[in-house]
TORKOL-4160 file (C-alpha; in steps of 0.2 Angstrom, whole numbers, padded with zeros to 4 digits, m for minus):
113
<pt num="1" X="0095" Y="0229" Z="1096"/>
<pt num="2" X="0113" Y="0237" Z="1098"/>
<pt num="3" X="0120" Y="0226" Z="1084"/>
<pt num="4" X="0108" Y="0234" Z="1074"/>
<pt num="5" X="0107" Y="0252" Z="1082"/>
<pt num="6" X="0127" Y="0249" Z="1075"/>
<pt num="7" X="0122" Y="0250" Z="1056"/>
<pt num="8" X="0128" Y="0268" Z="1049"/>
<pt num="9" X="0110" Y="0267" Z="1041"/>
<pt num="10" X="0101" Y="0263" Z="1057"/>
<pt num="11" X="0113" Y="0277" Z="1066"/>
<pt num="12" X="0112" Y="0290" Z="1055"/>
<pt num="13" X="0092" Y="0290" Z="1057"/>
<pt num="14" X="0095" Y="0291" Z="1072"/>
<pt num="15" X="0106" Y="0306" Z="1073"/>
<pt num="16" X="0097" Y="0316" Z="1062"/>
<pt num="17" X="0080" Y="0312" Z="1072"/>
<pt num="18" X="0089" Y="0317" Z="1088"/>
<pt num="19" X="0095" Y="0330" Z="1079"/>
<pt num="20" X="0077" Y="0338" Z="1073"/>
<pt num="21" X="0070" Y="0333" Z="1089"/>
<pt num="22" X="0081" Y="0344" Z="1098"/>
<pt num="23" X="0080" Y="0358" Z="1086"/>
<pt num="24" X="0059" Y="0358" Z="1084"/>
<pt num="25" X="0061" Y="0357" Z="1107"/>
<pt num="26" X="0071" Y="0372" Z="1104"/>
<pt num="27" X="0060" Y="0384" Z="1094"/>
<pt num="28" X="0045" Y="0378" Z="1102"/>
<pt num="29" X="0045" Y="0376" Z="1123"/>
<pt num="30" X="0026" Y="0372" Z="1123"/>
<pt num="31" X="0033" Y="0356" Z="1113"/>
<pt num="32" X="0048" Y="0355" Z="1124"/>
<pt num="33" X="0037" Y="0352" Z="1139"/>
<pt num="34" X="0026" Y="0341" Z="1133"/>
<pt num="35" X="0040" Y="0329" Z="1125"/>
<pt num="36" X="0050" Y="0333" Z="1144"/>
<pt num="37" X="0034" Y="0325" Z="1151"/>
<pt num="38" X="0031" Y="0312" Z="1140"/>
<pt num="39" X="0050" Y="0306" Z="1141"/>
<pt num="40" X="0050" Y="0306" Z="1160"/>
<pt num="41" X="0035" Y="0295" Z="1160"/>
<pt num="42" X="0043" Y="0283" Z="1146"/>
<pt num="43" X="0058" Y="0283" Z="1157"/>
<pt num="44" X="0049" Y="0280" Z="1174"/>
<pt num="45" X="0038" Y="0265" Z="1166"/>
<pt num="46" X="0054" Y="0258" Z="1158"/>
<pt num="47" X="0064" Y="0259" Z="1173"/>
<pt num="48" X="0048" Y="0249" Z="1182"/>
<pt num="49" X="0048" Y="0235" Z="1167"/>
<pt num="50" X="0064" Y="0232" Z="1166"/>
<pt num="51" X="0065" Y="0229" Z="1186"/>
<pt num="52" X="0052" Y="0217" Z="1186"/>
<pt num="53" X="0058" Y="0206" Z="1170"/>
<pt num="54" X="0076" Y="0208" Z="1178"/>
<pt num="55" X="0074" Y="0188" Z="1186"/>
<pt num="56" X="0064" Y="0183" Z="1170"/>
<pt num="57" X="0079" Y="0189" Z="1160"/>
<pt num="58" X="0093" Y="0180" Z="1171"/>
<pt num="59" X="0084" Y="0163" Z="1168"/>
<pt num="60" X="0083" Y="0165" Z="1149"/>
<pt num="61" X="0100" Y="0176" Z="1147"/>
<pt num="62" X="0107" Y="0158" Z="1139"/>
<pt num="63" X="0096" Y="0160" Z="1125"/>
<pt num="64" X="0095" Y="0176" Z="1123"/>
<pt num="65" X="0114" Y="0176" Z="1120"/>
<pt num="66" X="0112" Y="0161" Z="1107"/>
<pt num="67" X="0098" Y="0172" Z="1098"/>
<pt num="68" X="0108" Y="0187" Z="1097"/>
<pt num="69" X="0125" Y="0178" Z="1091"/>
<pt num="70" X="0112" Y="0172" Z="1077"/>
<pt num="71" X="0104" Y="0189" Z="1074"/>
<pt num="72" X="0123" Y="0197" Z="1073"/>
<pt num="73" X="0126" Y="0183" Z="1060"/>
<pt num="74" X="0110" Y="0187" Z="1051"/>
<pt num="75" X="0113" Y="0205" Z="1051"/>
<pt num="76" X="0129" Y="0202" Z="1044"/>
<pt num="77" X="0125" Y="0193" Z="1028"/>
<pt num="78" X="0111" Y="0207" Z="1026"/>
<pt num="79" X="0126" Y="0219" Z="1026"/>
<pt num="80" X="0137" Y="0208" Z="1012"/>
<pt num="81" X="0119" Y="0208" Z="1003"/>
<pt num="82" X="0111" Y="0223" Z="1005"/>
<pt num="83" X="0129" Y="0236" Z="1006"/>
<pt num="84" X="0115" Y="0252" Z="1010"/>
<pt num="85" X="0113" Y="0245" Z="1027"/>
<pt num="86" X="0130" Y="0252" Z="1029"/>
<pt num="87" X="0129" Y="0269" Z="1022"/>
<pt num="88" X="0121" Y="0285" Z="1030"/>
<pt num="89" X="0107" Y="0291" Z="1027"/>
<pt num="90" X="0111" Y="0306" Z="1019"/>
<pt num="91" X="0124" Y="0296" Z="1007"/>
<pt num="92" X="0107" Y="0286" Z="1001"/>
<pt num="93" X="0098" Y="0303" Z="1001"/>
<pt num="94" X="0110" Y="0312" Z="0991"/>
<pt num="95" X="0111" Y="0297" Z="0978"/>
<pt num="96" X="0095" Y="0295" Z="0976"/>
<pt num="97" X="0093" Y="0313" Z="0972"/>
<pt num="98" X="0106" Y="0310" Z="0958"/>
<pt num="99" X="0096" Y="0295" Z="0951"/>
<pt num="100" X="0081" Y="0303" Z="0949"/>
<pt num="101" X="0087" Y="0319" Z="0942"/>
<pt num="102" X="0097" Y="0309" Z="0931"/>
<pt num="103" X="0084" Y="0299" Z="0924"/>
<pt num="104" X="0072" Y="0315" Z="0924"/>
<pt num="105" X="0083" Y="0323" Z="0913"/>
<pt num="106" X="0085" Y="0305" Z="0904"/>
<pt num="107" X="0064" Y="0305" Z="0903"/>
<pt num="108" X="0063" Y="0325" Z="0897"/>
<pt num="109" X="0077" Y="0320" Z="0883"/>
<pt num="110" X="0064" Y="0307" Z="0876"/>
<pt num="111" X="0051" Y="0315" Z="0877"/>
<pt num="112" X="0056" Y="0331" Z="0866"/>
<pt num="113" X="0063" Y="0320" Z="0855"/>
């Protein structure tokens, strides 16, 4: 999870979720309390999972580690592949944007001819 929360894709999403999240709590406190609430209960049942799996985890960190050096290793050769995994999202918004409005005009061009 943190070798992929470490993609500029992954983490810019992330930021601009937090971000509107934030912003849509501020303009509205009946939706800040119900996300307060519903975050201190996520947060309270995560807190109670991860106490219990604690021991399960300890027994199985060995392979755990060996999954996640191959997952890092995977998520690797997806980033030599696939080069948008690390780009922001508003660098793939804003060339997007461009392609379509460059084929759009390409589209109107062909048509009035």
């Amino acid at each position: 999870v943190k070798e992929v929360a470490k993609l500029s894709l992954v983490s810019s999403a992330c930021d601009m979720a937090s971000a509107d999240s934030a912003s849509s709590k501020e303009s509205h406190p009946c939706l800040r309390s119900v996300c307060d609430a519903a975050e201190k209960g996520v947060q309270s049942v995560t807190e109670a999972v991860a106490s219990c799996v604690q021991p399960v985890l300890a027994t199985l960190e060995p392979h755990v580690a060996a999954a996640s050096e191959c997952v890092s290793k995977g998520l690797d050769k997806l980033g030599e592949k696939l080069p948008l995994f690390q780009k922001p999202v508003e660098q793939i918004a804003s060339g997007t944007e461009e392609l379509v409005s460059s084929r759009g005009a390409e589209v109107r061009e062909a048509v009035s001819s």
